[in-house]
C-alpha positions in Angstrom: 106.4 121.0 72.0 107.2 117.3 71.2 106.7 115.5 67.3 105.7 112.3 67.7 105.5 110.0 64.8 103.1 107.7 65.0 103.2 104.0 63.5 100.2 101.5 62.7 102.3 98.5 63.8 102.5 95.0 61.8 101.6 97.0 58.3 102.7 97.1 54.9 103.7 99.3 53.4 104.2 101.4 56.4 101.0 103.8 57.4 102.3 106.6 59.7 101.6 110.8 60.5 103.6 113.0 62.5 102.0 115.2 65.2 103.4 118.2 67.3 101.6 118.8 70.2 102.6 120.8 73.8 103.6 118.7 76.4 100.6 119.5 78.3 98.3 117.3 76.1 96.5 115.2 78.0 97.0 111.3 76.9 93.0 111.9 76.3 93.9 114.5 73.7 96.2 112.8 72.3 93.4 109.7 71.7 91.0 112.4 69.7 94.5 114.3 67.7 95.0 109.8 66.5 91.6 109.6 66.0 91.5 113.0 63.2 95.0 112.2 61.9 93.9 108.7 60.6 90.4 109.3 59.4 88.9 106.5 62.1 85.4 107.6 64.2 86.4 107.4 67.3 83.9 104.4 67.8 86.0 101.9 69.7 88.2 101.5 73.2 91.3 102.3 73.1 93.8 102.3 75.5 97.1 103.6 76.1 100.1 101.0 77.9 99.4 97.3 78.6 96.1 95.9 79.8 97.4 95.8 83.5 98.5 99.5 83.6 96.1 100.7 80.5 95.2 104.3 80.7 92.0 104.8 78.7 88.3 105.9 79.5 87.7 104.5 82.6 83.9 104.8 82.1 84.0 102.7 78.8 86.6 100.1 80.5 84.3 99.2 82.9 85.1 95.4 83.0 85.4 94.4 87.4 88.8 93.2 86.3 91.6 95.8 86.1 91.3 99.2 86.7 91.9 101.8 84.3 93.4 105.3 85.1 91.7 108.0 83.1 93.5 109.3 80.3 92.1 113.2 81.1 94.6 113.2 84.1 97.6 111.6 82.7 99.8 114.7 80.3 102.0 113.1 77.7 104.9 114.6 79.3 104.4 112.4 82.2 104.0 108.9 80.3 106.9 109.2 77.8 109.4 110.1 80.8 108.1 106.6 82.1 108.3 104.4 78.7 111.3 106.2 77.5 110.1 108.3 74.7 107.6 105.3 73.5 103.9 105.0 73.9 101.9 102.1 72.8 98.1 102.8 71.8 95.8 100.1 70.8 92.2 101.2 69.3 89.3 98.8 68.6 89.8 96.0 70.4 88.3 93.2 68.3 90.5 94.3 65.0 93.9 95.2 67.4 94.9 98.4 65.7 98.1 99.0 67.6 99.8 101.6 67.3 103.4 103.1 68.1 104.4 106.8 69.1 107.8 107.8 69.2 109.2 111.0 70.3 111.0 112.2 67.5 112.1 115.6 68.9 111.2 118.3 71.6 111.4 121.5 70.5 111.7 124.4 73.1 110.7 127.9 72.8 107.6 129.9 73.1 104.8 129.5 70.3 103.0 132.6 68.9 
């Protein structure tokens, strides 16, 4: 089970929630568990990295330009071993709503 806490970046005073999710999740998950814990509609892109490696909804992201690997195949496990316990997630575009997830802890054990 990770925590993550999770930052809206460049805002004062700070606007943050904590999530615990398996390490399982899907990065796609993850996107909709965001989406709840701050009260937005899910009516925007969003994307997950940088916008030459972004991980999003491959469908919506449609632009000929740089491809986008699909967030249902990528587990959160995976992408925090790569970013060193940091994910970056940007939602709507237009407004740049960045956000930043950091591991806070893992916690091992078997949930009931």
């Amino acid at each position: 089970m990770y925590q993550l806490k999770i930052t809206v970046d460049e805002i004062t005073p700070a606007i943050w929630r904590i999530i615990r999710l398996p390490e399982s999740c899907s990065l796609n998950k993850l996107h909709h568990i965001i989406q709840v814990a701050f009260d937005w509609t899910n009516a925007h892109l969003y994307m997950v990295g940088d916008y030459e490696n972004k991980i999003g909804d491959p469908i919506l992201w449609e632009d000929g330009e740089t491809p986008t690997m699909s967030a249902k195949k990528v587990k959160i496990e995976d992408e925090l071993k790569k970013v060193w316990n940091e994910l970056k997630y940007e939602y709507d575009m237009g407004d740049g709503w960045q956000r930043s997830s950091v591991m806070e802890k893992i916690e091992y054990g078997v949930l009931l």
